[in-house]
C-alpha positions as CSV (number, residue, x, y, z in Angstrom):
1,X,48.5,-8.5,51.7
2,X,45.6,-7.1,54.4
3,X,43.2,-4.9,52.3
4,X,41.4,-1.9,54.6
5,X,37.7,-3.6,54.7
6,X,36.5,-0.1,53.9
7,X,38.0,-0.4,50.5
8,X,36.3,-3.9,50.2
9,X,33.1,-3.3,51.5
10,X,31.8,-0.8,48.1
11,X,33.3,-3.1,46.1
12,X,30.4,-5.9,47.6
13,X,28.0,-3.2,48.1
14,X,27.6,-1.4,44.9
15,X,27.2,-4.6,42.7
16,X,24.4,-5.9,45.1
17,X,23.0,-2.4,44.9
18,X,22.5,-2.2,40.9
19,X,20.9,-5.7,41.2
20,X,18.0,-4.3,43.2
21,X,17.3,-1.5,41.0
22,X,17.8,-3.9,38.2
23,X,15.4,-6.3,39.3
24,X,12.6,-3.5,41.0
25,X,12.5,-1.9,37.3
26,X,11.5,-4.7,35.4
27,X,8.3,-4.3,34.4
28,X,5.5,-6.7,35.6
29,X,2.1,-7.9,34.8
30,X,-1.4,-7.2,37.0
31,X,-3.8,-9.1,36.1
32,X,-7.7,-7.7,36.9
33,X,-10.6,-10.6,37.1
34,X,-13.7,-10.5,38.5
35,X,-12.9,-13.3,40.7
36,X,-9.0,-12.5,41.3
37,X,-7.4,-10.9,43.9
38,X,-7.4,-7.1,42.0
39,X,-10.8,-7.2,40.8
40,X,-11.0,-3.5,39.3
41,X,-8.6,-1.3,37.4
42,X,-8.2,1.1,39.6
43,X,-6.8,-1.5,42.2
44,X,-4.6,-1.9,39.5
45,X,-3.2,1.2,38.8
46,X,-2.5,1.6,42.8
47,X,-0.7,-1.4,42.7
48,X,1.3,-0.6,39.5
49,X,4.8,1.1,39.0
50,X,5.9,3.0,35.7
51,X,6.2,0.4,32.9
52,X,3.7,-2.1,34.2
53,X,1.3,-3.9,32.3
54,X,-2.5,-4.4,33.6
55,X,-4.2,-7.3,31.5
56,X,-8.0,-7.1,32.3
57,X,-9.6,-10.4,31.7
58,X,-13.3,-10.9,30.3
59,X,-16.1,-9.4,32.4
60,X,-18.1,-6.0,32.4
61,X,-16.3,-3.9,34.8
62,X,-17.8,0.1,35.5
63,X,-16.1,3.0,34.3
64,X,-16.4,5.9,36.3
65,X,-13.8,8.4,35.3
66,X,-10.5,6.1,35.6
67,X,-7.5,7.7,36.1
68,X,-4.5,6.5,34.2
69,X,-2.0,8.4,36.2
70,X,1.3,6.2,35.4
71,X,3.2,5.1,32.4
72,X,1.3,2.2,31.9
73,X,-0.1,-0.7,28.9
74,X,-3.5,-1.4,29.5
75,X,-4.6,-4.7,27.6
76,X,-8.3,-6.0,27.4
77,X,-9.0,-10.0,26.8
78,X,-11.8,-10.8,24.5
79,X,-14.6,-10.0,25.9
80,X,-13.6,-7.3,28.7
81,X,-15.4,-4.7,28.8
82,X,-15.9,-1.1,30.6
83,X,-19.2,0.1,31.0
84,X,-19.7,4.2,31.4
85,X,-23.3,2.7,32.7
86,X,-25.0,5.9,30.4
87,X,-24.1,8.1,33.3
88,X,-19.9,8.8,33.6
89,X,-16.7,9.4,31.7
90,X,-15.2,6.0,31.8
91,X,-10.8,6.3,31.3
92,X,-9.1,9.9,31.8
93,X,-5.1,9.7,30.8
94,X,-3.1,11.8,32.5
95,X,0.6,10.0,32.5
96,X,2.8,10.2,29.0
97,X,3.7,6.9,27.2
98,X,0.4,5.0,28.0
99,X,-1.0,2.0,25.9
100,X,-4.6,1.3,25.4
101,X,-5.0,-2.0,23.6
102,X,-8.0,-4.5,23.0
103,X,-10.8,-3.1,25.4
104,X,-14.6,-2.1,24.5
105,X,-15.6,1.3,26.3
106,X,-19.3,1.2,26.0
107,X,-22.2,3.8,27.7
108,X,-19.8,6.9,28.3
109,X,-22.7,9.2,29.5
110,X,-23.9,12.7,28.3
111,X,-22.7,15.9,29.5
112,X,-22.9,19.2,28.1
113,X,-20.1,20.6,30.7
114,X,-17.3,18.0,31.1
115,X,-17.8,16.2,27.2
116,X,-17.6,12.8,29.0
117,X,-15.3,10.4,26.7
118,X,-14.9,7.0,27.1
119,X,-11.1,7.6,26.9
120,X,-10.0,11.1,27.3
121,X,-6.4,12.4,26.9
122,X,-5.7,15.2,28.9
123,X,-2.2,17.4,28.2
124,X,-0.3,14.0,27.6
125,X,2.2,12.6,24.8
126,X,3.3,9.5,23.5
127,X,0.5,7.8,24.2
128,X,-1.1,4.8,21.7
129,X,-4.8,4.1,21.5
130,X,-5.3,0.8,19.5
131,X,-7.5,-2.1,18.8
132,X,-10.5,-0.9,21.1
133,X,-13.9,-0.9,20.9
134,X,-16.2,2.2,21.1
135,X,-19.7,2.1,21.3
136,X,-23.1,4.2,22.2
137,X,-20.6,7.3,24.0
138,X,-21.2,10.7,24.1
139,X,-17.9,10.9,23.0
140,X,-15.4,8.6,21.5
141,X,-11.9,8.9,21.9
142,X,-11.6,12.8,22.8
143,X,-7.7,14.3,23.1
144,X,-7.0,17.5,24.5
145,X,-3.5,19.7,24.7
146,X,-1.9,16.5,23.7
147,X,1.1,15.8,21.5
148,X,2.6,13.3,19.4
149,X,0.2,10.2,19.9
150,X,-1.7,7.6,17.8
151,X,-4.7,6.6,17.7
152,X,-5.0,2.9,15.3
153,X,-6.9,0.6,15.0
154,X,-10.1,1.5,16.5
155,X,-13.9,1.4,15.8
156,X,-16.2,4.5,17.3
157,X,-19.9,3.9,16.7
158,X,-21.9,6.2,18.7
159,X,-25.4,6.3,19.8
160,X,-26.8,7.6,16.3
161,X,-29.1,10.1,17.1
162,X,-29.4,14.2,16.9
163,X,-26.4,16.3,16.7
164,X,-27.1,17.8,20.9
165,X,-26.6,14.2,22.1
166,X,-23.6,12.8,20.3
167,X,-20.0,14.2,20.2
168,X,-17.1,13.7,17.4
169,X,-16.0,9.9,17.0
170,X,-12.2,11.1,17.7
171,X,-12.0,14.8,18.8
172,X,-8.9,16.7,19.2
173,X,-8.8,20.1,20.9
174,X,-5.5,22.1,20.6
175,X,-3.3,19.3,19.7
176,X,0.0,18.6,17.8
177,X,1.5,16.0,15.9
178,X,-1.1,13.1,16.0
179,X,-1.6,10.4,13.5
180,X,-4.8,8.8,13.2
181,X,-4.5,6.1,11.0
182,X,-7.2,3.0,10.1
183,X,-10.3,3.3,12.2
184,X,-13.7,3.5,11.6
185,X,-16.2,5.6,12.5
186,X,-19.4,5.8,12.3
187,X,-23.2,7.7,13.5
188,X,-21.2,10.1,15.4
189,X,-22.2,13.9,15.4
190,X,-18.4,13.8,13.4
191,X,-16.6,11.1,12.8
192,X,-13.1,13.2,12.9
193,X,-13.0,16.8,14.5
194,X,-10.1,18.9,14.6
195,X,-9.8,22.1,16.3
196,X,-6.3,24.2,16.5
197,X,-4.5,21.2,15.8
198,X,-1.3,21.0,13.4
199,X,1.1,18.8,12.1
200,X,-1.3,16.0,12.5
201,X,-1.9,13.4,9.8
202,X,-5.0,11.3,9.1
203,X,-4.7,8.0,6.6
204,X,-6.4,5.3,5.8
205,X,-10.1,5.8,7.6
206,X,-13.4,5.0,7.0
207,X,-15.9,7.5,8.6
208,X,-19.5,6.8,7.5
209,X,-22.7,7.7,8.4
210,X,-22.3,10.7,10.6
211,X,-24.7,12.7,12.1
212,X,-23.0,15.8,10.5
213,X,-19.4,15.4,8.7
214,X,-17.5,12.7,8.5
215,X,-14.4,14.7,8.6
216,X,-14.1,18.2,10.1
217,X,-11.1,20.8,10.4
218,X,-11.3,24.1,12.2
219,X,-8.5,27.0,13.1
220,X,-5.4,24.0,12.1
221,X,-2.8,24.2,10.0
222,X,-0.3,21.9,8.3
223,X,-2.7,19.1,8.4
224,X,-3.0,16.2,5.9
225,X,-5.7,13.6,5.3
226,X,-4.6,10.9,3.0
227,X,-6.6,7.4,1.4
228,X,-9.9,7.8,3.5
229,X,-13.1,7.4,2.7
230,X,-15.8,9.7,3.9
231,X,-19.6,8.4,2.8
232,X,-22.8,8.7,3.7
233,X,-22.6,11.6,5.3
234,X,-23.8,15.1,5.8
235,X,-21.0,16.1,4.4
236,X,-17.9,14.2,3.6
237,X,-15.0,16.8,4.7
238,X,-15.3,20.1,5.9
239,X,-12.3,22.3,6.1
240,X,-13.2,25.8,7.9
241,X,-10.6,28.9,8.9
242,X,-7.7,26.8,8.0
243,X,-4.1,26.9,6.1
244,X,-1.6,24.3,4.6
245,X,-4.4,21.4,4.3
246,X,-3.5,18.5,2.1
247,X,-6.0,16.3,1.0
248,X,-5.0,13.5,-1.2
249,X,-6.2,10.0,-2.4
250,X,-9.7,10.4,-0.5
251,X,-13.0,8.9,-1.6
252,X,-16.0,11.0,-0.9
253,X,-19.2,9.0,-2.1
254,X,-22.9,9.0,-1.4
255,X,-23.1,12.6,0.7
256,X,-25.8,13.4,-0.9
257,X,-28.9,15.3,0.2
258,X,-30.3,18.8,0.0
259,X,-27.3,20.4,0.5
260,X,-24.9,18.0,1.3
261,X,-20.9,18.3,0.1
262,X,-18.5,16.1,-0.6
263,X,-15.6,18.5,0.5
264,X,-16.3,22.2,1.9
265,X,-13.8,24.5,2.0
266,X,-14.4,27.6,3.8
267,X,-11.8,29.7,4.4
268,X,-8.8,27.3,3.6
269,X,-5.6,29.4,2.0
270,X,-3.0,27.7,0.5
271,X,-4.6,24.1,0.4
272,X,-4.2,21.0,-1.7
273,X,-6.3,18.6,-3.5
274,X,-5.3,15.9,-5.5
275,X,-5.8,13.0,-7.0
276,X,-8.9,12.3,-4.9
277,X,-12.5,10.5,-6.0
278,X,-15.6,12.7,-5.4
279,X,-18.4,10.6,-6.9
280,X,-22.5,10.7,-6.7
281,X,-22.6,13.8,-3.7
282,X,-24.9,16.8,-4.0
283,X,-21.8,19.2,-4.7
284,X,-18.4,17.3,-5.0
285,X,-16.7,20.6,-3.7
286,X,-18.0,23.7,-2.0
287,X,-15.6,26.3,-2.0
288,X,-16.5,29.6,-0.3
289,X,-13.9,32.5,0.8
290,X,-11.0,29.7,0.3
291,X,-7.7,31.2,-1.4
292,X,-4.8,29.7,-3.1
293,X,-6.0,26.0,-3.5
294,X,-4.8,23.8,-6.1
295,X,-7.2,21.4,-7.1
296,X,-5.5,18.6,-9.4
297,X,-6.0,15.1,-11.2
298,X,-9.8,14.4,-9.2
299,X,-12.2,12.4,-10.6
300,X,-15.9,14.3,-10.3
301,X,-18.0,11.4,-11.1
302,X,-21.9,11.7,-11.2
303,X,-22.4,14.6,-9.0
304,X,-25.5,17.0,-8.8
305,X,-22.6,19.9,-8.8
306,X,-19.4,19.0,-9.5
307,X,-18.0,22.7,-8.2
308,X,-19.6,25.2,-6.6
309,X,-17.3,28.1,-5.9
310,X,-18.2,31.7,-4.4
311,X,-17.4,34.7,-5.8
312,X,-15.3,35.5,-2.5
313,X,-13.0,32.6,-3.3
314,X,-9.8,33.9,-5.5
315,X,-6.5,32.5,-7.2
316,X,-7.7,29.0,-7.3
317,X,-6.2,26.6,-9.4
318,X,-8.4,23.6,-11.3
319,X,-6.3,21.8,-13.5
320,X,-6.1,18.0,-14.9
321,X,-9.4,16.9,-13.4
322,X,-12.0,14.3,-14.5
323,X,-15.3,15.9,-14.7
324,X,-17.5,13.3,-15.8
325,X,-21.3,12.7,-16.3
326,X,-22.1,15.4,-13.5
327,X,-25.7,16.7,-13.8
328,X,-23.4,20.6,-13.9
329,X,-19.7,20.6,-13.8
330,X,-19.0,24.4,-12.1
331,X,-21.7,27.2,-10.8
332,X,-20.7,30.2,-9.3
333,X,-22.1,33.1,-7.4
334,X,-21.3,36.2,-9.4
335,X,-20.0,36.9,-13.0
336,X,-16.6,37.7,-11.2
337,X,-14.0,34.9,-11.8
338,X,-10.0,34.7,-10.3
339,X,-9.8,31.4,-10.9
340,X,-7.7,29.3,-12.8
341,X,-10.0,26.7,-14.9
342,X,-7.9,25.2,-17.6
343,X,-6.0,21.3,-19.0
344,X,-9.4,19.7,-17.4
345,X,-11.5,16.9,-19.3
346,X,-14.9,17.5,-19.6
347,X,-17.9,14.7,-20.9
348,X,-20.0,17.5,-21.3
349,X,-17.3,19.1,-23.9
350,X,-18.7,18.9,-27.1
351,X,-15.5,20.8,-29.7
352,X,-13.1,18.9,-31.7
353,X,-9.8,18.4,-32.1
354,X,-8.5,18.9,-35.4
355,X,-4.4,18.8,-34.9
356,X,-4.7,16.0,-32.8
357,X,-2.9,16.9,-30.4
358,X,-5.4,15.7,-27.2
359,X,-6.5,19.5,-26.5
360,X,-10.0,20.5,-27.5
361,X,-9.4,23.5,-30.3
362,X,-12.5,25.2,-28.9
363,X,-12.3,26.3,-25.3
364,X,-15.0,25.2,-22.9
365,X,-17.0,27.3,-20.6
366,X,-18.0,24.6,-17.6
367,X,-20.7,27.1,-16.4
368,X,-24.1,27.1,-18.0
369,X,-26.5,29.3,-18.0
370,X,-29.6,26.9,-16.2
371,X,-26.8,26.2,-14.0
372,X,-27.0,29.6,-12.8
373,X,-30.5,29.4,-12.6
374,X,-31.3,26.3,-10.7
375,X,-28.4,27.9,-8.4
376,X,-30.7,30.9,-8.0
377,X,-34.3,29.4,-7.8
378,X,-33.5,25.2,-7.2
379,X,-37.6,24.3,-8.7
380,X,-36.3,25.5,-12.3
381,X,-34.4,21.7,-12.3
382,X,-38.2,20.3,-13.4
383,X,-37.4,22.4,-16.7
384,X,-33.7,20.3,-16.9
385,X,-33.9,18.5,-19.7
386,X,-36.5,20.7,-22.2
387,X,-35.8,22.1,-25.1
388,X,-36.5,25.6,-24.4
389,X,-33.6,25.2,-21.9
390,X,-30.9,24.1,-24.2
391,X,-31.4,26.6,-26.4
392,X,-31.0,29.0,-24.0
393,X,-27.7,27.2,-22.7
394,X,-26.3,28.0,-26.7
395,X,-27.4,31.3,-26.5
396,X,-25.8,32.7,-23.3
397,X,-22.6,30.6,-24.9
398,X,-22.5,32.9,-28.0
399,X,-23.5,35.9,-26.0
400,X,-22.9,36.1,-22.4
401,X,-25.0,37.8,-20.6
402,X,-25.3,36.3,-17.0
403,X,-22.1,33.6,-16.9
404,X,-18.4,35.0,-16.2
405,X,-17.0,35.4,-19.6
406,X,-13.6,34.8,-17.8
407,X,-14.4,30.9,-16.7
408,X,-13.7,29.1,-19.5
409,X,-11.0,26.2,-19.5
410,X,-8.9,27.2,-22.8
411,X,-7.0,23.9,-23.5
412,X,-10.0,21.7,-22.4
413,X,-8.4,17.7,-23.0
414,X,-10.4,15.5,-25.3
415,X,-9.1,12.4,-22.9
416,X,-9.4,11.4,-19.5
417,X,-6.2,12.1,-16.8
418,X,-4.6,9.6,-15.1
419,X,-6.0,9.7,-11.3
420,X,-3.9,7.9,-8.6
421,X,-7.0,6.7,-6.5
């Protein structure tokens, strides 16, 4: 039987043809050296198709403003390094689905009109930052108008000095859906900054020693930052213009200073806090103009003020919280009060419990009146511990004159609560 060759030949073509795309897809390996035949990344990248992986051996290679334009893993070996040589932006992403793994990104220089980055993101997604290096940039690792990427792994130490010539550690501008999960950060203007981003989660950070916060949120919603620790800084986390914040299972230690917080809130509606450790800042948590927060199971440990909350601030909820061996537990700014103070356990409580039933049968008014004082005029603390002041403290308790009668925790507990930190 003759078969028409015309009906043969795509039978031989076609199977020949999905062999060559086949083989031209798979992705390959390009490897950079200093004494190799691609001796810089940007050779690299030329050379490289979608999917490709560019291994850059050991060496100090310069990074001026490297464009990653294609779908590309970029993978450092010990020791390689990219050097911004204190004057230029050294990696600018601008493909999706890019990996940057194992590379230091050193010397990203200053600039006050372009926020040179030693990797900048710019209007990507699914991208993965991980295992680098980061030291002495202007800015860190700086993401703008991106979405759903990840940033792991990494340390960001800047150059340590005022806040006009260091940027954030990891800044995002106008992004969505990014997790940030186990770096460090540290002598940064912030460690973390956020502006008008949402849906983004941060877990499991250090950020210490910072310039200015180690944490800061502006104009976002639907964030959550979960089992950091913020220390050591000017002020742990700072939460400004904001809505649907969670903040759970954080540490914020050792912010301490003239006016340093461990959490600010300015601003925030409808926020949580919970079960989170605030110990040995200047003021645990600052809360001015913030509405509808619920602040629950914390531990306030050996803080100058354990709350400071504004008169402007309304319908906030304290409840089951540790406040414990703070030098005051709550000041405010007026005798006003809309907020909820009650089921918290107080060292400083000093009623009984008769029924035994763990709730103190006296109810507890956290705000004293050389709280208000020192609040007002800070050199009355000299007169902290006199007798004169005491006295006055049992006096403005029997007769209020300058406290809110209307803070006062009714069903203060005579034992600590249980706080998952």
């Amino acid at each position: 039987m003759n078969i028409p060759l015309k009906k043969v030949l795509p039978l031989l073509i076609i199977p020949m043809f999905l062999t060559l795309i086949v083989e031209s897809s798979e992705a390959k390996n390009i490897n950079v050296s200093q004494n190799g035949s691609v001796t810089t990344i940007e050779e690299a990248l030329k050379l490289a198709h979608n999917g490709d992986r560019i291994i850059v051996d050991k060496g100090v290679y310069v990074g001026n403003q490297i464009n990653v334009n294609k779908q590309v893993t970029i993978i450092g070996r010990k020791g390689a390094i990219l050097d911004g040589m204190g004057k230029y932006q050294i990696m600018v992403v601008t493909a999706d689905s890019v990996t940057i793994e194992n590379l230091t990104f050193r010397n990203a220089g200053i600039s006050y009109v372009n926020d040179n980055a030693a990797i900048k993101l710019k209007e990507v997604r699914d991208c993965i930052i991980k295992h680098n290096k980061l030291i002495n940039n202007f800015f860190g690792i700086y993401l703008a108008k991106s979405k759903y990427c990840t940033i792991s792994q990494d340390s960001v130490i800047g150059n340590g000095r005022e806040e006009t010539a260091s940027g954030g550690g990891i800044h995002l501008w106008n992004c969505d859906h990014i997790t940030i999960t186990h770096n460090y950060t540290s002598k940064n203007r912030d460690g973390i900054y956020f502006e008008f981003v949402n849906h983004t989660t941060i877990t499991h950070n250090v950020s210490e020693n910072n310039i200015r916060y180690g944490l800061h949120l502006m104009y976002s919603r639907h964030d959550s930052y979960t089992y950091n620790l913020f220390k050591d800084n000017h002020a742990g986390g700072v939460v400004m213009y904001c809505k649907f914040i969670t903040v759970k299972h954080n540490v914020f230690q050792h912010n301490w200073g003239p006016s340093e917080d461990g959490l600010l809130l300015k601003e925030l509606n409808d926020g949580v806090v919970e079960d989170n450790r605030f110990y040995q800042n200047s003021t645990a948590v600052y809360s001015e103009g913030s509405n509808r927060v619920m602040i629950d199971h914390n531990n306030f440990i050996r803080n100058g003020w354990a709350v400071k909350i504004m008169s402007n601030s309304t319908q906030n909820d304290f409840v089951n919280n540790n406040f414990i061996e703070n030098a005051f537990d709550v000041v405010t700014s007026g005798r006003v009060n809309d907020n909820e103070f009650n089921h918290n356990y107080w060292t400083a409580y000093k009623g009984y419990d008769l029924n035994k039933d763990g709730i103190g049968d006296v109810p507890y008014h956290p705000v004293s009146l050389f709280s208000y004082i020192v609040n007002q005029q800070s050199p009355a603390m000299i007169l902290m511990h006199s007798i004169f002041i005491q006295v006055l403290d049992v006096a403005e308790k029997a007769l209020p004159v300058l406290t809110p009668k209307t803070l006062v925790d009714h069903d203060p507990l005579m034992n600590r609560v249980v706080v998952s930190i």
